[in-house]
C-alpha positions in Angstrom: -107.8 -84.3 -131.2 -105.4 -86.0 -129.9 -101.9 -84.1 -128.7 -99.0 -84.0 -131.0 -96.2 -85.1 -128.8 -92.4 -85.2 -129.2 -89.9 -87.2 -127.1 -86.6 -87.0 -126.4 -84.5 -89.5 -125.0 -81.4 -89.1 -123.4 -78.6 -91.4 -121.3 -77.1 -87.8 -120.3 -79.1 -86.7 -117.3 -77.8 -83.1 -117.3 -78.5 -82.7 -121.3 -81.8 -84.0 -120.7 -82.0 -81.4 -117.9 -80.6 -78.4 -119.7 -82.8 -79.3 -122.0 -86.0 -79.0 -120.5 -84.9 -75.6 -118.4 -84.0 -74.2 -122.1 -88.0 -74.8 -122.8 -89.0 -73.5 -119.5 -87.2 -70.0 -120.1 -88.3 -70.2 -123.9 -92.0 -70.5 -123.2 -91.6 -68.0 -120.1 -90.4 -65.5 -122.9 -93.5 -66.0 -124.8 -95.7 -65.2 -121.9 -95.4 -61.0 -122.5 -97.8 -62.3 -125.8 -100.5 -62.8 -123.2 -103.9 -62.2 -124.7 -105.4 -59.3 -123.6 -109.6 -57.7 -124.4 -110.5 -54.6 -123.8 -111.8 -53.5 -120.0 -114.9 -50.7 -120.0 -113.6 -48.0 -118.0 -116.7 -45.7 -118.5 -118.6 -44.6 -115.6 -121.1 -42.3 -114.6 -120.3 -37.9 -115.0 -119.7 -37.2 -111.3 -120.2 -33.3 -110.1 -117.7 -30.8 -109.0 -119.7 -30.5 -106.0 -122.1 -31.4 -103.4 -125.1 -29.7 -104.1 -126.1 -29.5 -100.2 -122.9 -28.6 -99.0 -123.6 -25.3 -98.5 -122.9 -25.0 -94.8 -119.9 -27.2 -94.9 -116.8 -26.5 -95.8 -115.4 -28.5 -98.6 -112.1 -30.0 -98.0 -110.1 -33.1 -97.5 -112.3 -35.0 -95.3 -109.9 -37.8 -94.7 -108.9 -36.5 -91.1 -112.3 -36.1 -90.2 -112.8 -39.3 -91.2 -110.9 -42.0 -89.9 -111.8 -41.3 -86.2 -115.5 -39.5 -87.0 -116.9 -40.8 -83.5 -114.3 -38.5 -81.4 -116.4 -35.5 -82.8 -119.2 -36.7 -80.7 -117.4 -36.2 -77.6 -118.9 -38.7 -76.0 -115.6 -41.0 -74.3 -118.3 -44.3 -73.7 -119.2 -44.1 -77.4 -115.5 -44.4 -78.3 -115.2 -47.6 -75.9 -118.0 -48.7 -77.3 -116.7 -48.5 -81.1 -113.5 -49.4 -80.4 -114.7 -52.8 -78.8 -117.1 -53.6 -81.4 -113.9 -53.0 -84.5 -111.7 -55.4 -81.7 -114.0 -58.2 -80.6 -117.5 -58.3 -83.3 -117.8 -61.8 -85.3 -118.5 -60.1 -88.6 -115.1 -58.2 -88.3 -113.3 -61.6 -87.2 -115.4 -63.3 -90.2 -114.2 -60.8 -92.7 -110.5 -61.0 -91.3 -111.0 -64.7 -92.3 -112.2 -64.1 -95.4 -109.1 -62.3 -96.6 -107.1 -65.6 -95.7 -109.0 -67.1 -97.6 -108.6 -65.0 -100.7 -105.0 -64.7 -100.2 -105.0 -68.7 -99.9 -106.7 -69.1 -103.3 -104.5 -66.7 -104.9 -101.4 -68.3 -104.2 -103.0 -72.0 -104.5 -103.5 -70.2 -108.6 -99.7 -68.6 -108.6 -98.2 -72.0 -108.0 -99.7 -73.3 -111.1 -97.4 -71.2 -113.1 -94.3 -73.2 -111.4 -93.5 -77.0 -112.8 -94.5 -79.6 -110.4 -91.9 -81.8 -109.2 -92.3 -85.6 -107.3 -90.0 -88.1 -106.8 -90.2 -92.0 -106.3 -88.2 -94.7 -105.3 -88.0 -98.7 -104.8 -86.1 -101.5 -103.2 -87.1 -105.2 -104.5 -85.8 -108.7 -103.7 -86.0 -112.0 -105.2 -84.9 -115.8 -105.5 -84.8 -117.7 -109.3 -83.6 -120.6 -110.1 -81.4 -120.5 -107.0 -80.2 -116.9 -107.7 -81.0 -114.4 -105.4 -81.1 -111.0 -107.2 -82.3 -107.5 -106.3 -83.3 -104.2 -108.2 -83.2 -100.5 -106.9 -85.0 -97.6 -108.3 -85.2 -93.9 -107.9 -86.5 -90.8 -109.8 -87.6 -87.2 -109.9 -90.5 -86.1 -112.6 -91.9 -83.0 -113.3 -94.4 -81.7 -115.4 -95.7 -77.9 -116.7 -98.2 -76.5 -118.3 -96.6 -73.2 -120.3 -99.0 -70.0 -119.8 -98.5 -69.1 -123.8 -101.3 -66.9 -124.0 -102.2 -65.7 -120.7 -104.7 -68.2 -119.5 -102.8 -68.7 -116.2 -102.1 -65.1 -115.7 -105.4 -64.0 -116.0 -106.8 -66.5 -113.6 -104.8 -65.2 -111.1 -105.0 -61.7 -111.6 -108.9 -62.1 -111.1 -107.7 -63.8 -107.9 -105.7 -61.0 -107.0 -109.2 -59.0 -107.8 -110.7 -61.5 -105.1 -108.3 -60.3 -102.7 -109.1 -56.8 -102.8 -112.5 -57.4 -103.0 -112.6 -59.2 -99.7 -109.8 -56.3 -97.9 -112.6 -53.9 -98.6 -115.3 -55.9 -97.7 -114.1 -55.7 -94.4 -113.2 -51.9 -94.2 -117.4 -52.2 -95.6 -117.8 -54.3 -92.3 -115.6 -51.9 -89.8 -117.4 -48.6 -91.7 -120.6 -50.2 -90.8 -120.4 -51.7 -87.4 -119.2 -47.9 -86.5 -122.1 -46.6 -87.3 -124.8 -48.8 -86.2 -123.0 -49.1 -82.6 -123.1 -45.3 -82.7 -126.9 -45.0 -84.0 -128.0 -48.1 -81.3 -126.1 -45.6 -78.9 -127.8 -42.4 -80.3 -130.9 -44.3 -79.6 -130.6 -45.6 -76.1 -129.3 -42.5 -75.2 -132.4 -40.3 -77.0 -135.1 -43.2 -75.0 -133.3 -42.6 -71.5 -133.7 -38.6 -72.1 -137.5 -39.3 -72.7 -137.6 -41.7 -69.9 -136.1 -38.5 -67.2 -138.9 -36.3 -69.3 -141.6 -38.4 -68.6 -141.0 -38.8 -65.1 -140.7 -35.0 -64.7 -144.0 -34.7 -66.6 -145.4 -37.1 -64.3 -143.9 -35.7 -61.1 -146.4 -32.5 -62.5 -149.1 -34.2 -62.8 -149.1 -36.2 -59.6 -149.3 -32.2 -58.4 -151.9 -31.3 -60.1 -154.1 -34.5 -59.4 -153.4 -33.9 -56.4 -154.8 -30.3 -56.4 -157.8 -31.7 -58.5 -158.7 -34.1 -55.8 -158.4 -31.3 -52.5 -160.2 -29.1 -54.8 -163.3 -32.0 -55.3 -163.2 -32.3 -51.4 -163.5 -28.4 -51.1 -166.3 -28.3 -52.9 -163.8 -26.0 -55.2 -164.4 -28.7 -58.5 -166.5 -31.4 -59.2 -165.5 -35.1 -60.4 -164.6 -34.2 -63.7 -162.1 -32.1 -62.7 -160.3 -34.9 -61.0 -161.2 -38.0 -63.1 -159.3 -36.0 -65.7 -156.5 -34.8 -63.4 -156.1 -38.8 -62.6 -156.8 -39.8 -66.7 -153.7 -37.9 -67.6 -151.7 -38.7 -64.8 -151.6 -42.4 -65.5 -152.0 -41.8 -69.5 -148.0 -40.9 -68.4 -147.1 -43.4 -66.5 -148.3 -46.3 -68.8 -146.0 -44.8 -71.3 -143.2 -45.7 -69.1 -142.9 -49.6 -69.8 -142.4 -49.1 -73.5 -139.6 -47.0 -72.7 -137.8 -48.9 -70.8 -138.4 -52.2 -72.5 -136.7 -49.9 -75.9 -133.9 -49.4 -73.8 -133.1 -52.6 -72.4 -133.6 -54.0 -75.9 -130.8 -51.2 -77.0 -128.5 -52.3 -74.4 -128.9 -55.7 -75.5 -128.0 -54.4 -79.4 -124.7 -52.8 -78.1 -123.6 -55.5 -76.4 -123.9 -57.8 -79.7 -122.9 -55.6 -81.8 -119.4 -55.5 -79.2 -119.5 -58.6 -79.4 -120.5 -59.3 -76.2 -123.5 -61.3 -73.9 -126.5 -58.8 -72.9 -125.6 -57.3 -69.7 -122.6 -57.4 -70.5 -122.0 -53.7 -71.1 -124.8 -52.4 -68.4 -122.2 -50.8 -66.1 -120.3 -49.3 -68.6 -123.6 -47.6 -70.3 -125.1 -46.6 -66.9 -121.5 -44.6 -65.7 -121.6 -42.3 -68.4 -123.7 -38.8 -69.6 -127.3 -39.7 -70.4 -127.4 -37.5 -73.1 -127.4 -37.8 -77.0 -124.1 -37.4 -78.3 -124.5 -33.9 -80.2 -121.7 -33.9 -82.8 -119.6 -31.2 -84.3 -121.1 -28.1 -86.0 -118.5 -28.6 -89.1 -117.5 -31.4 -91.0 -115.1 -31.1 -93.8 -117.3 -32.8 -96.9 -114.6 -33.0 -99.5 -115.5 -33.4 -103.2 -117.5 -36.0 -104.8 -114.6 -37.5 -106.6 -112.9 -38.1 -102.6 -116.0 -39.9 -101.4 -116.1 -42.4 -104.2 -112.0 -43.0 -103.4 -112.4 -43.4 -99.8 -116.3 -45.7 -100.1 -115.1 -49.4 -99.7 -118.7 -50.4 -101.9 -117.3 -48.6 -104.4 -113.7 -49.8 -104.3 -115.1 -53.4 -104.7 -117.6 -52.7 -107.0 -114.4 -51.4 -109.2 -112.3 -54.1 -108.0 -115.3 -56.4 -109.2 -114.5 -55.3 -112.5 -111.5 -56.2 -112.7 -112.0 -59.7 -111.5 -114.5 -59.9 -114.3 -112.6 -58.7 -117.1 -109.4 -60.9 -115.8 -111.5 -63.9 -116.3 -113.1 -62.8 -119.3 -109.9 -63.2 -120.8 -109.0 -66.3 -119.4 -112.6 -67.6 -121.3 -110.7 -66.3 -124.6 -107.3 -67.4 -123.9 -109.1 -71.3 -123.7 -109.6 -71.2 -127.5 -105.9 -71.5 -128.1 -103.1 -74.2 -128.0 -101.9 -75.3 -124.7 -98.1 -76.5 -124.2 -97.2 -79.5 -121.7 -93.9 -79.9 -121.1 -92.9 -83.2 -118.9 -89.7 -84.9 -118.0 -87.6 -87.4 -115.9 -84.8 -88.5 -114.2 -84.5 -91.6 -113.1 -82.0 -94.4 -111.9 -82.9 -98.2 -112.1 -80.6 -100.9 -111.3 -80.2 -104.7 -110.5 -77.4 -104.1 -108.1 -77.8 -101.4 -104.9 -74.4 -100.6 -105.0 -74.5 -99.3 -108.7 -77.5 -96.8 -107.6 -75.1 -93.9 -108.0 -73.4 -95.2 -111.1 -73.7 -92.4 -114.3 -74.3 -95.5 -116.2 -77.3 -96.7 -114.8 -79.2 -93.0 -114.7 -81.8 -92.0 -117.4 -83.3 -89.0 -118.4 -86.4 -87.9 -121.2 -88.8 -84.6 -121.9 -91.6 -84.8 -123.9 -93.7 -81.7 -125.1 -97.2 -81.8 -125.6 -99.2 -79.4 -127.9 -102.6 -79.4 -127.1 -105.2 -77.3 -129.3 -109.1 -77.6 -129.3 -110.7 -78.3 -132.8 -114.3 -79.3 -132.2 -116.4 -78.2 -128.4 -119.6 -77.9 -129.6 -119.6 -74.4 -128.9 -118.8 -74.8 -124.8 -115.7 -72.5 -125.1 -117.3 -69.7 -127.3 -120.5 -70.3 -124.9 -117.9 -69.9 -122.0 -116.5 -67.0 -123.4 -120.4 -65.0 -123.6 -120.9 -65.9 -120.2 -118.0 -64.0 -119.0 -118.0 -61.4 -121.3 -121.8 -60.7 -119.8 -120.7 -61.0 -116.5 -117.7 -58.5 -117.2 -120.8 -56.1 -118.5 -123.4 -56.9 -115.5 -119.8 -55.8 -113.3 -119.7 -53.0 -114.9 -123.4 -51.8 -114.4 -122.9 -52.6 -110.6 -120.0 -50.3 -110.5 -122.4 -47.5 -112.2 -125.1 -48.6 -110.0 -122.8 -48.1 -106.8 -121.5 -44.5 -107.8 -124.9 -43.5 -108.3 -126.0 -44.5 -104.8 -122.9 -43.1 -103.3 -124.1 -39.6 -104.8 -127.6 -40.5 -103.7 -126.3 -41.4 -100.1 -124.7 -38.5 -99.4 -126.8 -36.1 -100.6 -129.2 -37.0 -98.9 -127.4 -37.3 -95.9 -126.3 -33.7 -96.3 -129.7 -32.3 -96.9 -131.2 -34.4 -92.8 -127.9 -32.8 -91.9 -128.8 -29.6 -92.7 -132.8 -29.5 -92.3 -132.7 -31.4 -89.0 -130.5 -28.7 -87.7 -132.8 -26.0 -88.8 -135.7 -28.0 -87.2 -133.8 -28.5 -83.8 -133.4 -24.6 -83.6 -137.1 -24.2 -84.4 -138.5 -26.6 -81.9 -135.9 -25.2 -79.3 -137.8 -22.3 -79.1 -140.9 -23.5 -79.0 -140.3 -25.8 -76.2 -138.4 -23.0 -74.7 -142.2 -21.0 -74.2 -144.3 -24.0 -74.0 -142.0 -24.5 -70.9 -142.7 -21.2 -69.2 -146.4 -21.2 -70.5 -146.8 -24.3 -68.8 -145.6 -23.1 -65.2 -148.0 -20.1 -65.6 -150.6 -22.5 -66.0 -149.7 -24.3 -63.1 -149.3 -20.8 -61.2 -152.6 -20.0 -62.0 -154.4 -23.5 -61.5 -153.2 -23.2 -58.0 -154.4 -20.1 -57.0 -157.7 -21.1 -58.3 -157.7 -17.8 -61.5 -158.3 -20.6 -64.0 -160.2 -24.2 -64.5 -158.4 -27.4 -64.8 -158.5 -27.3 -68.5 -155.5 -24.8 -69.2 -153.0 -26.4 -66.9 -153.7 -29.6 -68.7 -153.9 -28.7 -72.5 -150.0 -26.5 -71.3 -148.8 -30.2 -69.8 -149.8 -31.9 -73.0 -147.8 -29.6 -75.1 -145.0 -29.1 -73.2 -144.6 -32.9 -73.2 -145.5 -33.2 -77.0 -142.4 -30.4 -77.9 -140.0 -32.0 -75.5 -140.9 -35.1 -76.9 -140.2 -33.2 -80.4 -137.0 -31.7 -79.6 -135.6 -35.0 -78.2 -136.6 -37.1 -81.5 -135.3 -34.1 -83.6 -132.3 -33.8 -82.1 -131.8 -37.6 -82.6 -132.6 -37.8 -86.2 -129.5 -34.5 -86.3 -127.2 -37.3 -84.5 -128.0 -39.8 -86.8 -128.0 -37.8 -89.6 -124.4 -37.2 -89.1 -123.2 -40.5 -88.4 -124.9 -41.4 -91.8 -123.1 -38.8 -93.0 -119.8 -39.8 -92.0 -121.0 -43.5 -93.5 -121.7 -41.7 -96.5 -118.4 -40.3 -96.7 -116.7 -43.4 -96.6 -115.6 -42.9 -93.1 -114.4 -45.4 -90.1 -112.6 -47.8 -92.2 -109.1 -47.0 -91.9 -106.2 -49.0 -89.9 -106.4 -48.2 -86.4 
C-alpha cells in the first residue's frame, strides 16, 4: 500500500515552520496512547527462612557483605582482591560493555527527535553571451511520530540492556572475589601440607635411620629397614606434586590479578602460610534479601523486562506509522538576493503509513517475541530457584564442615601424641618397627584430613558469601 500523503505548500517560511512544530507537539500528545501488553510478574513462592540457618543469625547481611574478604583476616588476601576488582580483563571487559549499552540506548533515544540536514550551492554560467549565476541553500528535516509506542518500547528494552550489562559486571566483580579467594584458600591449604610433609619426613629419616643401626646391630633384620626406607621415600615422592599445585596456584592468582606469573611471588611468600579461617558468624539475612542483592537474579528480572519492552514493540508494528517531513529552502539567480524573503520557500508533507497485506511476517514477529518474553520468564524462575539451591547448600558445607573440623581436631590431636609414644617406644627397643610406622601413617593421614577439611570450611564460606550476593558493591 502505498502512503497517503498530504502537502502543503507555503512562500511563508515561518507559517510553514509553525506549522510543522504544531504537528510535532500534536503527535507528541498522542504518544501517552502507547500500546502497552501485559508483563508476567509471577515467580516462584520464596520461604520465610533459610532452612540451614540455624547457627546463623538472621539479619541484614548487606554490611557483611560488601567487604566479605576482611572477615578472613588475612591483609595479602585483601591486596590480592582488591587488585584483581582494579586491574582483571573481565572487569575492564564488562566496564566496556556498559558503554556499549549506554551507546545503543541513546543511538535508539535520538530516533524520537526529527532529523535535521542542510544543503547549499553556488553555480556559474555563460549563454548566449550572458553570464549568469544561481545560489541555493536549505534546511530539511524529517520525523517519524511514535503514535503507538513502537519507539518507546524499543528503547525501554534498551534501557533493560543497560541494566543487564551494570549487573553483569557486579556478576563479574562477585565472582572474581571469590575465585581469587578460593585459588588463595588453596595455595595456602597445599603450602600447609607441603611444611606437614616435611615434618613427616624429618620422622622418618629418624626412624630409618634407627632401622638401619638396628640391622647393623644385629637388633632387626632387612625387613625392618627396607620398610623404614619404603616409607621414607613413599613421603618424599609426594613432595613434587605439591609443589607443582602450588606453583600452578601462584600462576592462577597472578591471572586472575591480572597480572604475568611471577608476578605476585613476593607478595604471596611475605605473608602467613596459613588458610585464612573466617569468622564464626555471618549475618544470613532472609531469602527475599539474597535474591535483591544476587546480580543473576537482578538480570534475569531485568531480562524480563527487555523482553516484554520488545514484545510490545512486535505489536505496536501492526499499526499506522506517521512521517512528517519538511523544508526550507532559498534558491536564487542572483547572490545578492540570497537573503531576500522573496526568494525563500517552505513545504511539510505528512505521510500515513499502515500495513495491509505481510504475509503473516508481523503477526509471526509478534509470536516470536511474545515466546521469548515467556522463555525470560522461565529463566527468571529458573535463577531464583538456583539461588535457593545455592545457598542452601552452601549453608549446610558451612555448617557440616565445621562439625567435621572439630571432629578430626581431636583425632589428630591423639593420633599426634600416640604417634610420639610410638616413637618413644621404637627407640628404646619395647616394640617392633611395625607400631611406629602404622602411628606415622595415621598421623599423616588425619593431618592430611584436618588440613583438607578445614579448606573445604574456607571455601564453604566464600561460596557462601557468593551465594549471598556478596562482593559486588562500589568500592
Amino acid at each position: 500500500m502505498r502512503p497517503e500523503k498530504i502537502s502543503i505548500p507555503s512562500h511563508s517560511a515561518t507559517g510553514g515552520w509553525f506549522f510543522f512544530l504544531f504537528i510535532a507537539m500534536l503527535s507528541t500528545a498522542m504518544d501517552s496512547c502507547t500500546l502497552r501488553t501485559p508483563v508476567s510478574t509471577s515467580q516462584p513462592k520464596l520461604p520465610a527462612d533459610w532452612k540451614n540457618a540455624k547457627s546463623f543469625p538472621v539479619a541484614s547481611a548487606s554490611l557483611d557483605l560488601k567487604r566479605w574478604w576482611n572477615h578472613f583476616d588475612d591483609p595479602v588476601l585483601n591486596q590480592l582482591i582488591a587488585l584483581g576488582l582494579k586491574s582483571n580483563p573481565d572487569i575492564r571487559g564488562a566496564e566496556e560493555r556498559i558503554k556499549e549499552a549506554r551507546a545503543l540506548r541513546k543511538a535508539e533515544s535520538v530516533s524520537l527527535l526529527p532529523n535535521v540536514g542542510a544543503s547549499a550551492g553556488f553555480g556559474a554560467g555563460n549563454t548566449n553571451g550572458d553570464p549568469r549565476s544561481s545560489s541555493s541553500a536549505g534546511l530539511g528535516a524529517s520525523w517519524e511520530a511514535d503514535l503507538f509506542g513502537r519507539r518507546r518500547s524499543i528503547i525501554e528494552a534498551a534501557s533493560a540492556n543497560v541494566a543487564v550489562a551494570e549487573e553483569n559486571f557486579h556478576s563479574v566483580q562477585a565472582a572474581l572475589a571469590s575465585e581469587i579467594a578460593i585459588a588463595y584458600c588453596n595455595l595456602r591449604a597445599t603450602e600447609t601440607r607441603l611444611d606437614v610433609l616435611h615434618r613427616n619426613i624429618n620422622t622418618r629419616e629418624q626412624t630409618s635411620q634407627l632401622a638401619s643401626w638396628r640391622q647393623q646391630a644385629g637388633e632387626a633384620d632387612s625387613l625392618e629397614s627396607s620398610q623404614a626406607l619404603s616409607s621414607l621415600e613413599q613421603a618424599r615422592a609426594a613432595i613434587p606434586t605439591l609443589e607443582q599445585n602450588a606453583e600452578q596456584n601462584r600462576n592462577l592468582l597472578a591471572r586472575l590479578s591480572g597480572g604475568n606469573p611471577g608476578s605476585l611471588d613476593r607478595l604471596l611468600a611475605s605473608s602467613r602460610k596459613i588458610i585464612p579461617y573466617p569468622a564464626e558468624k555471618l549475618a544470613v539475612g532472609i531469602p527475599a534479601d539474597t535474591l535483591r542483592q544476587r546480580p543473576d537474579v537482578r538480570i534475569a528480572g531485568y531480562q524480563v523486562l527487555a523482553a516484554a519492552a520488545n514484545t510490545r514493540a512486535a505489536a505496536a508494528a501492526r499499526f499506522p506509522s506517521l512521517n512528517l517531513s519538511g523544508s526550507l529552502g532559498v534558491n536564487t539567480l542572483s547572490a545578492e538576493k540570497i537573503f531576500n524573503p522573496e526568494t525563500t520557500s517552505a513545504n511539510i508533507i505528512a505521510g500515513i503509513t499502515s500495513p495491509i497485506f505481510d504475509a503473516g511476517r508481523i503477526r509471526a514477529n509478534i509470536d516470536a517475541n511474545t515466546a521469548a518474553e515467556a522463555r525470560a520468564v522461565e529463566v527468571y524462575r529458573s535463577t531464583v530457584l538456583n539461588a535457593l539451591s545455592e545457598t542452601e547448600d552452601a549453608l549446610i558445607a558451612c555448617r557440616r564442615s565445621t562439625e567435621r573440623l572439630a571432629t578430626i581436631e581431636k583425632a589428630t590431636v591423639a593420633a599426634r601424641e600416640a604417634n610420639e609414644l610410638a616413637q618413644q617406644r621404637y627407640q628404646s627397643g619395647n616394640i617392633d618397627f611395625i607400631a611406629p610406622l602404622d602411628a606415622q601413617r595415621t598421623v599423616l593421614g588425619l593431618e592430611e584430613s584436618f588440613i583438607a577439611t578445614r579448606l573445604d570450611r574456607s571455601i564453604a564460606f566464600v561460596q557462601l558469601y557468593k551465594a549471598l550476593g556478596g562482593g559486588w558493591a562500589s568500592h
